[in-house]
N, C-alpha and C positions, 0 to 999 in steps of 0.2 A: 225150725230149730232156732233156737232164741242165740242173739250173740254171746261167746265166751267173755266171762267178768274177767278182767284187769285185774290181777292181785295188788299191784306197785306200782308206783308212780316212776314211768320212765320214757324218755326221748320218744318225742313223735304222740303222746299221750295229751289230751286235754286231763287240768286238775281242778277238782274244786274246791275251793279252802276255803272254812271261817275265821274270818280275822276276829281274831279277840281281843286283841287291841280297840277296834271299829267296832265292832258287834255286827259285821256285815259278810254277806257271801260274795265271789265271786270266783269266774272259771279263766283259767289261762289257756293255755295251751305251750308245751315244752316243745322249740325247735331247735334246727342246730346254728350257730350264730349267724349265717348271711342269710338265714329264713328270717332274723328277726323283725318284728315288728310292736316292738313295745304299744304303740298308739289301738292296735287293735289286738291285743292282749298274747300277742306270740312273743314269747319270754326266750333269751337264749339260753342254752342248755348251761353256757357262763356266768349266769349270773347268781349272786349268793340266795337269790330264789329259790332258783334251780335246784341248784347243788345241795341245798335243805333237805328239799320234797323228794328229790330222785332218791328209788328204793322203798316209801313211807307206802304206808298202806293207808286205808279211809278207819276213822277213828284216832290216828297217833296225831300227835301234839311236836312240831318242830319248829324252832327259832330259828331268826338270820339276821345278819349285821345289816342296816340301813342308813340311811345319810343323817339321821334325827336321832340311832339309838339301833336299836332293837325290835323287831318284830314278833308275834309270835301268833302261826296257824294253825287250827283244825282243819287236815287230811277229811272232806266230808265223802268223795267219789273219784274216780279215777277213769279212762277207758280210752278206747282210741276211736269212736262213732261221736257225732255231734251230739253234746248233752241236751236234753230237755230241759 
């Protein structure tokens, strides 16, 4: 039985976003904030990352304040198993 798809992006989830900003991918992962570890891409559920993507599905387009400006991602996957 294959695993259940993630509809949303939420707590406890790895994300994968394309930055359109960068033109690049990469995966985070959402914990709750004494899990965090920015350095190896565990993002707290506090931060205006977070608080963007949680809820978004793979495909939506969601911005967030950053210390330069403005970001803005493509939603590419979602799930809670280690991504390929």
């Amino acid at each position: 039985m294959a695993p259940k798809k993630i509809q949303a992006v939420s707590v406890g989830n790895w994300v994968k976003i394309h930055d359109l900003d960068d033109d690049e991918e990469e995966v985070f992962y959402l914990v709750e904030e004494a899990a965090a570890e920015p350095a190896r891409s565990r993002i707290s559920t506090h931060s205006p990352f977070a608080q963007a993507v949680m809820g978004s599905k793979p495909g939506q387009v969601v911005s967030f304040p950053t210390p330069g400006g403005k970001s803005t991602v493509k939603i590419v996957d979602t799930g809670k198993e280690q991504p390929r």
